[in-house]
N, C-alpha and C positions, 0 to 999 in steps of 0.2 A: 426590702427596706427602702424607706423613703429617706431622698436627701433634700433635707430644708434650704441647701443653697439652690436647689431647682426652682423656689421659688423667687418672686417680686419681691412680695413685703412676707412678714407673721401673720398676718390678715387674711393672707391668698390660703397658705397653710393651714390654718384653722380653721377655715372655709372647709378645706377639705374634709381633715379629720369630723367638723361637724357634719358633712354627710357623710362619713363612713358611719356615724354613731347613726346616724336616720338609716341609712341603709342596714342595718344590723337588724332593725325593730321591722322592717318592712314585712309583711304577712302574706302568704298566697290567700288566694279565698276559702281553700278547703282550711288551712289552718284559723281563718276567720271563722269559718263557721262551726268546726269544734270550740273552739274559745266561748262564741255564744252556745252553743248547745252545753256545756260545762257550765256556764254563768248562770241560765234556765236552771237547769239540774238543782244549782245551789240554790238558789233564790228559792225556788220551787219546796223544796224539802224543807228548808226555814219557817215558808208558810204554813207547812203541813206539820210539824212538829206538832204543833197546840192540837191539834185535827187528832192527831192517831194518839195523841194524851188524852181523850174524850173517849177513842176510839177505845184505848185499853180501859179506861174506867167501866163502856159502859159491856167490854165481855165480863167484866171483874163482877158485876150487877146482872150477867144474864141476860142483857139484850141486843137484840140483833140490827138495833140502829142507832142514830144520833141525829139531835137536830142541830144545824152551826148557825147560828147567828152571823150574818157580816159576810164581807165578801169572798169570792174565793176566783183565781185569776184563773183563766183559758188551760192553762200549764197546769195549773193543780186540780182543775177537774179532769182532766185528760190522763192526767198519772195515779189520779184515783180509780177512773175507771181502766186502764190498763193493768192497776193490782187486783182487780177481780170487784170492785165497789161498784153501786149501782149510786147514782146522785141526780137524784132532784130538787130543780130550782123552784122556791114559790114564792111569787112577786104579789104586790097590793098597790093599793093605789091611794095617793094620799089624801086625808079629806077634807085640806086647805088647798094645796096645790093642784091637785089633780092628776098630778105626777105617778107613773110609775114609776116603782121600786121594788128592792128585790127585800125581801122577808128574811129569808131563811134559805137552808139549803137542807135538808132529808141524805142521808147516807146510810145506806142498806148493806149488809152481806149476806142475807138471809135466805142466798139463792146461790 
């Protein structure tokens, strides 16, 4: 237990208390890096939601792909193809800019 006549002022004391409240939040790395790897995870699945709403429409229709318009991040190609999906990126070129750009993406399970 702490006694607040150890201290000078109310100032010094609340000093303290405010780093013991910092000191409570402090993280090792490995619990940094589960936090990100949980935050990925989240974000990640959010993305893909729409993705495997497409995905069951188009078993519901019998076909063994889908084309996704729009992008899809490092994270959500990575855990597509860790569930067994094959994904193909196809990029065009713009023809004002000259710019490449990504088209579409192809999603297979037909293998």
């Amino acid at each position: 237990m702490i006694n607040i006549d150890e201290f000078n002022s109310i100032n010094e004391f609340k000093g303290l208390d405010q780093r013991r409240k910092f000191s409570d939040k402090i993280m090792t790395a490995e619990e940094a890096r589960k936090k990100t790897m949980s935050s990925i995870k989240i974000k990640t699945d959010e993305e893909l939601y729409p993705i495997f709403s497409e995905i069951y429409d188009a078993c519901q229709n019998g076909k063994l792909e889908i084309e996704h318009d729009g992008q899809l991040s490092k994270p959500a190609i990575v855990r597509l193809k860790e569930l067994g999906y094959k994904v193909e990126e196809f990029k065009g070129i713009d023809d004002i800019s000259h710019q490449l750009y990504n088209i579409k993406y192809m999603i297979y399970w037909n293998e």
